[in-house]
C-alpha positions in Angstrom: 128.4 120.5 121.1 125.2 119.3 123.3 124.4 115.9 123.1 121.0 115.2 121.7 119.4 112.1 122.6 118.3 110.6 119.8 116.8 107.3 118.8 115.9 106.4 114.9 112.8 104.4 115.0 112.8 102.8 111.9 109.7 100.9 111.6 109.3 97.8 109.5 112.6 98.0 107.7 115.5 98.6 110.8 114.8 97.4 114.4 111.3 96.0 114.5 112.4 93.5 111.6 115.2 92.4 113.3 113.0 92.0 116.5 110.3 90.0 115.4 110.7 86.4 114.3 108.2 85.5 111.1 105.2 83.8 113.5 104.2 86.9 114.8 104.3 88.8 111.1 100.7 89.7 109.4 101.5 88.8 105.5 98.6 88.2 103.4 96.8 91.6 104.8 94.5 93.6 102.0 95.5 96.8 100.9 93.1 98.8 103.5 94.3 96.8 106.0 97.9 97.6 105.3 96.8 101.2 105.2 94.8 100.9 109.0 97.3 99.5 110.7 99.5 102.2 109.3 97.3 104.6 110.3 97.3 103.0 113.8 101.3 103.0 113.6 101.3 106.6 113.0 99.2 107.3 116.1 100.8 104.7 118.3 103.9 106.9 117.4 102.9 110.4 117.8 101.3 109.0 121.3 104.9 108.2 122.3 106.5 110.8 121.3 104.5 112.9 123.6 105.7 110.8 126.1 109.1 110.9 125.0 109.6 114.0 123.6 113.1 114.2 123.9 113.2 111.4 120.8 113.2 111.5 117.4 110.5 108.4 116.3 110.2 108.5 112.1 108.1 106.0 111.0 108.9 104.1 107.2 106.8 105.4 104.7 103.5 103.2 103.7 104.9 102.2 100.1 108.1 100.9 101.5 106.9 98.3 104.1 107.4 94.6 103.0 104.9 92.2 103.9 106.6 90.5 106.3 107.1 93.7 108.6 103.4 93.8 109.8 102.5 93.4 113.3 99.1 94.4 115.2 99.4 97.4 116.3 99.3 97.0 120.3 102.1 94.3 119.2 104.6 97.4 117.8 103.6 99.9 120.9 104.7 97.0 123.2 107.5 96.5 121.1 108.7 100.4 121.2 107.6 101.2 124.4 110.5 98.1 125.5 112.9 99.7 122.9 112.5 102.8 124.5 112.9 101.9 128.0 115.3 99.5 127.4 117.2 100.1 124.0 120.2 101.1 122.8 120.3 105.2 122.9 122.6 106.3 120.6 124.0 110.3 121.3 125.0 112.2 117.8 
């Protein structure tokens, strides 16, 4: 069986929650805020994984990210860009 590199980007719920400490978290954003920043995660992702195409980025679905999981935006590609240079990489 190939290995397949293959790292599960979890975003807001898994790895970034555990990365961030709660001074850097956005809570208290409106509802179109939530949803432009999401919309600015989506691209920051689908950036990356043109750059990384051999990794499999999903990103939480908008409903499902608490308030305390928001960060700006160049915050997360910072953040993802170090996970993904420096991270764990798991094979399945």
């Amino acid at each position: 069986m190939k290995k397949m590199l293959s790292i599960m980007v979890l975003l807001g719920i898994t790895i970034l929650a555990g990365c961030i400490s709660n001074e850097e978290t956005l809570e208290g954003l409106t509802e179109e805020q939530k949803e432009e920043y999401y919309n600015q995660y989506v691209k920051i992702l689908a950036d990356l994984k043109l750059e990384y195409p051999s990794v499999e980025m999903e990103i939480t679905p908008l409903d499902e990210f608490l308030d305390e999981n928001w960060i700006e935006p160049e915050e997360l590609k910072e953040k993802l860009v170090d996970f993904l240079k420096n991270g764990e990489v798991v094979y399945k």
